[in-house]
Backbone as a chain_set.jsonl record, in Angstrom:
{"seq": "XXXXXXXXXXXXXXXXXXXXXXXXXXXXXXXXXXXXXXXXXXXXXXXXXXXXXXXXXXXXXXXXXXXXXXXXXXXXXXXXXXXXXXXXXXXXXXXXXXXXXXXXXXXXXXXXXXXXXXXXXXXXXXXXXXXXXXXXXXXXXXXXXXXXXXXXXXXXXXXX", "coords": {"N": [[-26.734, -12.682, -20.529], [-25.795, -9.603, -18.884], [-27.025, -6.392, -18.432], [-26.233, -4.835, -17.13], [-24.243, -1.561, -16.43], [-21.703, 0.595, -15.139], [-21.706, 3.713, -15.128], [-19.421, 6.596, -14.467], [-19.492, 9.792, -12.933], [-17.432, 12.702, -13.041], [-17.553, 15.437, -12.805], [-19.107, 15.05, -10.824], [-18.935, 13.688, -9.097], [-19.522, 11.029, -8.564], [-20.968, 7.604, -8.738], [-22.609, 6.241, -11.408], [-24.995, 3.107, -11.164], [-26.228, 1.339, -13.793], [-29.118, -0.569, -15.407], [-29.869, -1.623, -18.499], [-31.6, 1.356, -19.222], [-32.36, 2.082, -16.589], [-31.549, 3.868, -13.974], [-30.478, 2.309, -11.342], [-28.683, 2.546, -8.893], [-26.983, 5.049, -7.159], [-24.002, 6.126, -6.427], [-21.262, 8.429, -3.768], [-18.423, 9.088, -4.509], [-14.444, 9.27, -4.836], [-12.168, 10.602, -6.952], [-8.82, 11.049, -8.599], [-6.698, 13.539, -7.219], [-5.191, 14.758, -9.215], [-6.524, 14.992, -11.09], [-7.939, 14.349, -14.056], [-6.448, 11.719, -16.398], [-4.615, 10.079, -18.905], [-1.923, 9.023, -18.977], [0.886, 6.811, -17.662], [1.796, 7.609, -14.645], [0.884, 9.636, -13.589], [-0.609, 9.947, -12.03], [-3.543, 10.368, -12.176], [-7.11, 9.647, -13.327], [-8.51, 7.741, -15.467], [-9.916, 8.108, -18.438], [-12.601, 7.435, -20.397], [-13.499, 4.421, -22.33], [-14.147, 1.332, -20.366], [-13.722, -1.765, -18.763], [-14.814, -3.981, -16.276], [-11.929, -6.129, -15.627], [-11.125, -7.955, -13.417], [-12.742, -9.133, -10.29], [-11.458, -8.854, -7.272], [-11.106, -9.964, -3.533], [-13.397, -11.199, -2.516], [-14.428, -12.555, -0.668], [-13.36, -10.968, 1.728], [-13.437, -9.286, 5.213], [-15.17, -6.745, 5.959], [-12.888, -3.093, 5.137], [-10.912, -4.518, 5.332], [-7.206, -4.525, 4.595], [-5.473, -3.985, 1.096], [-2.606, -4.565, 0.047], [-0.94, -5.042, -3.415], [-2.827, -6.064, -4.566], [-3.583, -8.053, -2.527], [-4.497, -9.697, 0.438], [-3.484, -8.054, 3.063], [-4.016, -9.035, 6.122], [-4.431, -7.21, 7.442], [-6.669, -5.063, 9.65], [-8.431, -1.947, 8.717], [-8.161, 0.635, 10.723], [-8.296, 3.782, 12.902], [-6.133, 4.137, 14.588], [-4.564, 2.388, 13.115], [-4.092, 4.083, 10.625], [-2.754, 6.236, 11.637], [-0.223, 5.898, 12.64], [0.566, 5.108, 10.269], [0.49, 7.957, 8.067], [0.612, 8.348, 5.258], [0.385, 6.472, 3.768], [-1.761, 4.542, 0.94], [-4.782, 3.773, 1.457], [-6.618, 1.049, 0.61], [-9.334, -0.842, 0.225], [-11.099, -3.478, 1.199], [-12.358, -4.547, -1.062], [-11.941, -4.679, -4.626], [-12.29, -3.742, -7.735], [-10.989, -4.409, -10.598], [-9.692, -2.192, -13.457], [-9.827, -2.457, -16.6], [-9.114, -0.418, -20.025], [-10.972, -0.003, -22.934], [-10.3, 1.19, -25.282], [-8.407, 1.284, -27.379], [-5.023, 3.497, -27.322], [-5.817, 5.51, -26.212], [-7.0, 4.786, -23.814], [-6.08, 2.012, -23.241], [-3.05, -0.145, -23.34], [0.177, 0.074, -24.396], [1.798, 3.509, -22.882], [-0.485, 3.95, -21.807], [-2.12, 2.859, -20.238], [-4.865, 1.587, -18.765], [-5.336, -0.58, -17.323], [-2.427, -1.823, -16.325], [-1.456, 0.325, -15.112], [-2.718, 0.228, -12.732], [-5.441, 0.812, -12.14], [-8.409, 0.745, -10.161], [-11.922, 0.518, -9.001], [-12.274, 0.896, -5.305], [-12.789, 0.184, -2.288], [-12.01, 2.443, 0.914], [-11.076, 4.295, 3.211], [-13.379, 5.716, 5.413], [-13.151, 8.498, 5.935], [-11.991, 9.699, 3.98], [-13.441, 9.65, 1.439], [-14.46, 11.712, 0.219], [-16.228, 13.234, -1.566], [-14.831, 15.026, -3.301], [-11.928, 15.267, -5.572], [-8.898, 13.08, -4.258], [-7.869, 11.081, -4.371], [-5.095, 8.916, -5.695], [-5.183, 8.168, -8.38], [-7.008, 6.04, -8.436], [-11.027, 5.224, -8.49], [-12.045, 5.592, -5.845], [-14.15, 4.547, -2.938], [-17.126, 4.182, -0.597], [-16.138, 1.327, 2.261], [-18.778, -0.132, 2.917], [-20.336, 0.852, 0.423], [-18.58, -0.294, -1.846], [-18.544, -3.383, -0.904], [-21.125, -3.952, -1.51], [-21.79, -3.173, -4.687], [-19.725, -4.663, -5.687], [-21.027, -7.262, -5.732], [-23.156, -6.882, -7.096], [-22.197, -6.894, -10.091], [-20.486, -7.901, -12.415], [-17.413, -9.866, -13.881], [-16.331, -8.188, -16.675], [-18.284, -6.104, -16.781], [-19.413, -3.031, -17.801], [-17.973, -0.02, -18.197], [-18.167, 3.329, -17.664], [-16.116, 6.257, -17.977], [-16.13, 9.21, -17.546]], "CA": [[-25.777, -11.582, -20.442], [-26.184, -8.808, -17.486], [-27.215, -5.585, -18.594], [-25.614, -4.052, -16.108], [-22.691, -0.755, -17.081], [-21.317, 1.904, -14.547], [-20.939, 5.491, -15.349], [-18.578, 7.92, -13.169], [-19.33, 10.966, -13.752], [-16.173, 12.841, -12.319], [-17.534, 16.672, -12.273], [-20.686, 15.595, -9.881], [-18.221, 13.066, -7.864], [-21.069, 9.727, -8.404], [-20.659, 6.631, -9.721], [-24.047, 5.415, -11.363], [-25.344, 2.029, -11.995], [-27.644, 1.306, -14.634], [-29.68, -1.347, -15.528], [-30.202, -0.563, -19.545], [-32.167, 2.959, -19.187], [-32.828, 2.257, -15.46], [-30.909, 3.91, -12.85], [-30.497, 1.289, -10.457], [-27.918, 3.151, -7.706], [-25.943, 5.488, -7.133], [-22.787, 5.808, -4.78], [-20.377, 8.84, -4.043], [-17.11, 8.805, -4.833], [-13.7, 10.595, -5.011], [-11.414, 10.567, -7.953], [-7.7, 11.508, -8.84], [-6.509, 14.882, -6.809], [-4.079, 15.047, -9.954], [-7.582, 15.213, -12.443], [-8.27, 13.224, -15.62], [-5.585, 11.84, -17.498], [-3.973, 8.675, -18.947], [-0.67, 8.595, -18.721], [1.228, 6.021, -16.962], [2.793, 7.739, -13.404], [0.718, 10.715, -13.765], [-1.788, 9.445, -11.021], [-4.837, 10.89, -12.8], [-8.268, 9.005, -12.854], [-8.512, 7.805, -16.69], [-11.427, 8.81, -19.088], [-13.357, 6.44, -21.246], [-15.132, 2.787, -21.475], [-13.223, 0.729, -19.66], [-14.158, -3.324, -18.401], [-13.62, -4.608, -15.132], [-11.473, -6.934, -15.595], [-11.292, -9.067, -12.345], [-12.905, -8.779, -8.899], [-10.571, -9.333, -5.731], [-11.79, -9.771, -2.37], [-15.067, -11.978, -2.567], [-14.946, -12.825, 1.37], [-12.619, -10.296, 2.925], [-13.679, -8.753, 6.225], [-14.819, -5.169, 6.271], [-12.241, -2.752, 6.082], [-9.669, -5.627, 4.891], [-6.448, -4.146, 4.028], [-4.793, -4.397, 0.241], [-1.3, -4.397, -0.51], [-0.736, -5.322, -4.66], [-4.353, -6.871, -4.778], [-3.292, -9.113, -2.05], [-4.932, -9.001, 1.772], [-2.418, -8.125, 4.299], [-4.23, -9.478, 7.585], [-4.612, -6.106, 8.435], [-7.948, -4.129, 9.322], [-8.065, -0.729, 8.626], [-8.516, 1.743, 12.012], [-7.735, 4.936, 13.173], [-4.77, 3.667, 14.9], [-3.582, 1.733, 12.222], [-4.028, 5.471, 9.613], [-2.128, 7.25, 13.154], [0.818, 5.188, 12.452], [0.839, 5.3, 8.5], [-0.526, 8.973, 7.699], [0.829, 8.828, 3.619], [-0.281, 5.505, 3.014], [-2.96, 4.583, 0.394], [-5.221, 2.195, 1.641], [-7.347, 0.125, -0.65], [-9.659, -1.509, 1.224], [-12.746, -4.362, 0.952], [-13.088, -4.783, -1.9], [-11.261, -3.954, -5.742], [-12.677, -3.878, -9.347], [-9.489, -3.601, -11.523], [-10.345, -1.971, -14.638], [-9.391, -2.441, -18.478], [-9.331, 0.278, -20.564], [-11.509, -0.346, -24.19], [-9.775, 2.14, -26.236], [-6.076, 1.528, -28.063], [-4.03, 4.298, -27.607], [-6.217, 6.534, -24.883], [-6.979, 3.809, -22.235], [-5.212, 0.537, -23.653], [-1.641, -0.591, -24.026], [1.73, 1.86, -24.217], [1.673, 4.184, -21.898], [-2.12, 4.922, -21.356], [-2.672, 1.388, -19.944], [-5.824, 1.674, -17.489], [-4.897, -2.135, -16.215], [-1.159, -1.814, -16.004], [-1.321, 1.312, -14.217], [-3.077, -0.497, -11.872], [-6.9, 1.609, -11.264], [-9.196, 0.108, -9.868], [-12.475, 0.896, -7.989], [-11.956, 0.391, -4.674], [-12.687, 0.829, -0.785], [-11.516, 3.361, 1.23], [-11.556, 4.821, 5.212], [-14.664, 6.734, 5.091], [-13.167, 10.219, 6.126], [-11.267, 9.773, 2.413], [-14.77, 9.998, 0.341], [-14.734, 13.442, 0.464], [-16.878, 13.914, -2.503], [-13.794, 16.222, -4.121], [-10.598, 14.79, -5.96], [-8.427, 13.255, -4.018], [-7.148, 9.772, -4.789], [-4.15, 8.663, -6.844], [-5.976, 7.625, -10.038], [-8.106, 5.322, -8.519], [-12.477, 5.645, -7.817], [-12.345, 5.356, -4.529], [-15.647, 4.287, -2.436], [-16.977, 4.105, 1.043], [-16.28, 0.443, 2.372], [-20.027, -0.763, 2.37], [-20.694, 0.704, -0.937], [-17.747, -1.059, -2.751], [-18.741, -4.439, -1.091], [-22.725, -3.743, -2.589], [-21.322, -2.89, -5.965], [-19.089, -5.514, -6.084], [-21.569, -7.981, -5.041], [-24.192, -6.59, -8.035], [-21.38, -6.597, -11.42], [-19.487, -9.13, -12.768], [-16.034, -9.34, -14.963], [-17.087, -7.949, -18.351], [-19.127, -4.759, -16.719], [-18.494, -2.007, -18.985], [-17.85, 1.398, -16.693], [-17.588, 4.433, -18.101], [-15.12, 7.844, -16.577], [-16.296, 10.934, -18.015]], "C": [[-26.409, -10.414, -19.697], [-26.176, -7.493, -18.835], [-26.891, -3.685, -18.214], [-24.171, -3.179, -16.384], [-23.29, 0.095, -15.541], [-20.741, 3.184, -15.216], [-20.649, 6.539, -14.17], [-18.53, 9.172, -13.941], [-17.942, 11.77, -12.407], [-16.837, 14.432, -11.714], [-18.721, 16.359, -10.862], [-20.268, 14.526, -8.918], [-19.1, 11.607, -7.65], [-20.184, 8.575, -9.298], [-22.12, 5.611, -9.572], [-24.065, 4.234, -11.825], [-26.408, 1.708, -12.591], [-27.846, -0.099, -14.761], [-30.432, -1.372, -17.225], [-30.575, 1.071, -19.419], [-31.946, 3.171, -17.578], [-31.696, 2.524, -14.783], [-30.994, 3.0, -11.866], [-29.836, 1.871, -8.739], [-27.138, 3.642, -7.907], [-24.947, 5.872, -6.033], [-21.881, 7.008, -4.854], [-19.044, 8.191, -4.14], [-15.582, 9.63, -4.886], [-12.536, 10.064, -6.245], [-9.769, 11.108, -7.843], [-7.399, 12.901, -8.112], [-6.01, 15.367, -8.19], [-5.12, 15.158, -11.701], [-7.81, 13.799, -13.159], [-7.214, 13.054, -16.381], [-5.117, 10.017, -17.696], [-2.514, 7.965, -18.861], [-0.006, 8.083, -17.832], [2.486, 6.875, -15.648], [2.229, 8.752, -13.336], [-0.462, 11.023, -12.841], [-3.048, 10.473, -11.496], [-5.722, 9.665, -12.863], [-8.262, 8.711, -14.868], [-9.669, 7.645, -17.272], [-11.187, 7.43, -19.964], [-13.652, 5.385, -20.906], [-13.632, 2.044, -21.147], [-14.508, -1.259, -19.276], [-13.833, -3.756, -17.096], [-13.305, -5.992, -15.269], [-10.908, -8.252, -14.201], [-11.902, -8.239, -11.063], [-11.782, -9.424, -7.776], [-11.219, -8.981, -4.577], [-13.446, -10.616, -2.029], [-15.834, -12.279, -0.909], [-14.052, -12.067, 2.146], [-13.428, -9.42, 3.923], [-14.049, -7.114, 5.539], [-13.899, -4.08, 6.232], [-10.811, -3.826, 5.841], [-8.825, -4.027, 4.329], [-6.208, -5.016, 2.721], [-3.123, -4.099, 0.033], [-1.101, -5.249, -1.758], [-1.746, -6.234, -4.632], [-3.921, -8.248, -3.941], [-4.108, -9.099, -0.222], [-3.425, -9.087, 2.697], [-2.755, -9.188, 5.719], [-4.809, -8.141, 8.696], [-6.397, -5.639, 8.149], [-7.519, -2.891, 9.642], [-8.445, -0.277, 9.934], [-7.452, 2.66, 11.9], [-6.198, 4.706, 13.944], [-3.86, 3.449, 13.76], [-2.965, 3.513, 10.645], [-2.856, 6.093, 10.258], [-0.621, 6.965, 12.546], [1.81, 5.515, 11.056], [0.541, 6.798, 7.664], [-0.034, 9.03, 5.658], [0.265, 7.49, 3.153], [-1.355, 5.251, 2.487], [-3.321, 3.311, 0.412], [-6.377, 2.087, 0.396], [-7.757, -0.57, 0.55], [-11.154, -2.029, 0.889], [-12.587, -4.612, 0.258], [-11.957, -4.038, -3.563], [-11.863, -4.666, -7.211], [-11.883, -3.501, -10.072], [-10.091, -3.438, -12.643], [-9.212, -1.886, -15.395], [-9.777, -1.501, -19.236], [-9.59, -0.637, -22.035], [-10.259, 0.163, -25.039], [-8.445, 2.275, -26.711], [-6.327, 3.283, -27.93], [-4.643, 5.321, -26.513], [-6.183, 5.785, -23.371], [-6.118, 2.49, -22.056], [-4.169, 0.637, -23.951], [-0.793, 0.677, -24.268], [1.539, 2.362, -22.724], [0.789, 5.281, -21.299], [-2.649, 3.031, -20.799], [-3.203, 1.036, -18.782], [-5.368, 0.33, -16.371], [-3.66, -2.156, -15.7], [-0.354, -0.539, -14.903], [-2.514, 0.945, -13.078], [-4.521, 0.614, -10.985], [-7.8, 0.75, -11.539], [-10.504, 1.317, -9.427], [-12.604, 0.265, -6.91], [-12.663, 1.137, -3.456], [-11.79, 1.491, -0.259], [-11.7, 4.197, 2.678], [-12.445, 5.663, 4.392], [-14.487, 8.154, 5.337], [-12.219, 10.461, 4.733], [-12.174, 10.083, 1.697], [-15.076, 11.339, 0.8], [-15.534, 13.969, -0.812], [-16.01, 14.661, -3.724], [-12.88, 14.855, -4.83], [-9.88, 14.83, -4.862], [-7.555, 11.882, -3.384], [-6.205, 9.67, -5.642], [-4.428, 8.221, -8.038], [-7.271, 7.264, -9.281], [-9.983, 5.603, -8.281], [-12.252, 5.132, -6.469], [-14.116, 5.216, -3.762], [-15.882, 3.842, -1.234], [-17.022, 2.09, 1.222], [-17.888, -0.164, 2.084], [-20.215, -0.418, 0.972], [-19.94, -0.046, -2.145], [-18.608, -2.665, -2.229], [-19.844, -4.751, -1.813], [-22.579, -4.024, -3.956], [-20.653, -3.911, -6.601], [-20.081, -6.76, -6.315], [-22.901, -7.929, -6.209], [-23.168, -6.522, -9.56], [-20.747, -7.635, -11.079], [-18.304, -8.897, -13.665], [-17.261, -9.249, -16.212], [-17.589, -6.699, -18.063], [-18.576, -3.749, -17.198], [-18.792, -0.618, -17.835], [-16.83, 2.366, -17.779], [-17.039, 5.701, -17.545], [-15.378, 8.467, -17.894], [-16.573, 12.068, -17.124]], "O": [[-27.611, -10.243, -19.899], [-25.54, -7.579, -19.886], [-27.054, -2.509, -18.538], [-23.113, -3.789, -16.542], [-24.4, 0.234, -15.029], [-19.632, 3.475, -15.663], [-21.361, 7.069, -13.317], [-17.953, 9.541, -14.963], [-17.705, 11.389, -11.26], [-16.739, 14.722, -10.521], [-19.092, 17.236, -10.082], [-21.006, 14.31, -7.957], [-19.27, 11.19, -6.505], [-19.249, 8.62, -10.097], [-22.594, 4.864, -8.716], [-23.35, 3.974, -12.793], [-27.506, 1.756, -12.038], [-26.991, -0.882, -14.347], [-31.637, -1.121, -17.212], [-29.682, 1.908, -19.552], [-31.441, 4.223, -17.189], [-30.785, 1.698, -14.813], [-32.159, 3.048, -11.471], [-30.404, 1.644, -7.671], [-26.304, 3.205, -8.7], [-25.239, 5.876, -4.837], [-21.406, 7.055, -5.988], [-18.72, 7.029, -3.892], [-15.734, 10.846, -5.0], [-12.18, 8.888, -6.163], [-9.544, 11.663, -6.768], [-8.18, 13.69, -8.644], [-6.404, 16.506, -8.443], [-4.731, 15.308, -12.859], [-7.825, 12.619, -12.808], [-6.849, 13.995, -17.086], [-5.253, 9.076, -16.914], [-2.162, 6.793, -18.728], [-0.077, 8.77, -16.813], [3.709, 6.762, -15.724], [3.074, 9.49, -12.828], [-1.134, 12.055, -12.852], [-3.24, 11.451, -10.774], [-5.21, 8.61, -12.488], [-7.953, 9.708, -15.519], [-10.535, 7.024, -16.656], [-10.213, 6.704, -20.163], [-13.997, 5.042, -19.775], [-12.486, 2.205, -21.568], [-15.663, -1.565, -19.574], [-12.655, -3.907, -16.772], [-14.11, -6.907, -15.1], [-10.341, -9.318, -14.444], [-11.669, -7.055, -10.82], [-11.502, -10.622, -7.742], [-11.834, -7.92, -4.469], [-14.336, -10.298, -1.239], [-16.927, -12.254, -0.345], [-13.897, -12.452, 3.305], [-14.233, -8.703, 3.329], [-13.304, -6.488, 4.785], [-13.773, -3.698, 7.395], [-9.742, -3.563, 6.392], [-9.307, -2.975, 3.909], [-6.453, -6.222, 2.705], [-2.827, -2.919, -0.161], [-1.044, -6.432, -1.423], [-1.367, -7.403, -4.692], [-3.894, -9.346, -4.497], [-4.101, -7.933, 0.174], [-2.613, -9.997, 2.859], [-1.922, -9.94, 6.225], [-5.26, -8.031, 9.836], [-7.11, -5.741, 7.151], [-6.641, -2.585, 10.449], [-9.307, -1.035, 10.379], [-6.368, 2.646, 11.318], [-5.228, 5.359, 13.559], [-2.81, 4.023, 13.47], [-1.901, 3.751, 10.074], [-1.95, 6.492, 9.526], [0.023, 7.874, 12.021], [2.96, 5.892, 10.833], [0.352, 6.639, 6.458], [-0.544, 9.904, 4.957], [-0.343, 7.485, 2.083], [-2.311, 5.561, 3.198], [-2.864, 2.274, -0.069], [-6.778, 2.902, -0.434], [-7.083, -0.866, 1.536], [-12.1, -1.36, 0.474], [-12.478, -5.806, 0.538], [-11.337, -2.982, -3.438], [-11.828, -5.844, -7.567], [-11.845, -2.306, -10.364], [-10.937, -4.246, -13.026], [-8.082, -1.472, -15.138], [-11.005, -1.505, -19.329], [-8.89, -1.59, -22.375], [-9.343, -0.591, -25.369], [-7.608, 3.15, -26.491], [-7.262, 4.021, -28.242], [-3.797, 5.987, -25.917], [-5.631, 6.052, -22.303], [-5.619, 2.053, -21.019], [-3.924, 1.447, -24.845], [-1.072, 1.876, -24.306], [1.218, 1.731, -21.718], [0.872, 6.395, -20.782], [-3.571, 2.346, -21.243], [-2.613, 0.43, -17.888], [-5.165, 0.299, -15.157], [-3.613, -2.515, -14.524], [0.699, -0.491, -14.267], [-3.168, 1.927, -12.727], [-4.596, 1.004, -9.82], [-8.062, 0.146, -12.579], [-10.343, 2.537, -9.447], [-12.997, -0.896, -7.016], [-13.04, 2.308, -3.486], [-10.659, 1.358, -0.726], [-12.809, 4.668, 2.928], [-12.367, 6.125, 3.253], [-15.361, 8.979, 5.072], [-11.765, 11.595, 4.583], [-11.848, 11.059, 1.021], [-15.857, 11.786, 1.64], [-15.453, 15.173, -1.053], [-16.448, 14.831, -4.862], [-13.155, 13.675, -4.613], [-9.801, 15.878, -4.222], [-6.884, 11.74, -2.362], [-6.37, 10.427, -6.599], [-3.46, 7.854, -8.704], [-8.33, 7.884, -9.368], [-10.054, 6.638, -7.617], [-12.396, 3.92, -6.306], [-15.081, 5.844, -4.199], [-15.037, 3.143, -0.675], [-17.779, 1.467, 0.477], [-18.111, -0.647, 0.973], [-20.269, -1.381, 0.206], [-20.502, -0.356, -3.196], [-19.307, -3.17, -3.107], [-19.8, -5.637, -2.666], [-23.144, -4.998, -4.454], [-20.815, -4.163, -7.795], [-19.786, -7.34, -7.36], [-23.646, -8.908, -6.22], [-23.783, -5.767, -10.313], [-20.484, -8.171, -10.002], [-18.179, -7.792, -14.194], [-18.323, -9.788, -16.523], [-17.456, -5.917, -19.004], [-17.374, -3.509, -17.083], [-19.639, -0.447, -16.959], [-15.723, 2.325, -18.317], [-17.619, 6.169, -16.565], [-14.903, 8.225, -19.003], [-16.661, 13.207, -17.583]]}, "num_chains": 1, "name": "protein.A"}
């Protein structure tokens, strides 16, 4: 059994990985524009332990587009953003997370999985360090595929 948990801390914009005690790496990140919260439509980034519950993407390209954890065909570019400017790409790579916790992160209408956040890739002029994703952790393409590529289902990841 891996030893291996993520903690996001939200005020310092990181998302660390440990190794028991050992810092192992850490990666920026950008979080919710809309803050911390759990409620289902309220696009906030949701607090507490959470699981990732599946990886998607194991061999997609660089830069792969997602549409509903699915690949489009598309790669992301500046063209392709030019075209789309409101759309939220998801991209490389996605760690859907499970909230631990009845009634804050789990089930009703605080339901980390069903409200569909993940950590995910993201065009690199999006990691702005600040808030400013729809719930999800967002992360620069290479560092999601890394990350992904070091955790398995079960990794416990904590948002505080």
């Amino acid at each position: 059994m891996s030893s291996l948990f993520i903690k996001v801390d939200i005020t310092q914009q990181v998302l660390n990985l440990y190794d028991g005690n050992a810092l192992l790496k850490s990666y920026p990140i950008c979080s919710a524009k809309n803050g911390l919260g759990e409620k289902s439509g309220s696009e906030c980034t949701p607090r507490g332990q959470h699981i990732i519950r599946a990886k998607i993407g194991q061999a997609a390209p660089l830069g792969s587009v997602f549409v509903g954890r699915r690949l489009t065909g598309e790669v992301y570019h500046s063209n392709l953003a030019a075209i789309q400017p409101k759309r939220d790409w998801i991209l490389s790579r996605i760690l859907w997370l499970s909230g631990l916790e009845k009634g804050r992160n789990r089930l009703g209408t605080v339901d980390t999985m069903r409200r569909y956040i993940y950590i995910h890739g993201a065009p690199d002029e999006l990691i702005l360090m600040q808030p400013s994703s729809h719930g999800c952790i967002r992360m620069f393409n290479k560092d999601i595929i890394e990350l992904y590529g070091l955790v398995d289902v079960g990794t416990q990841v904590s948002i505080q």
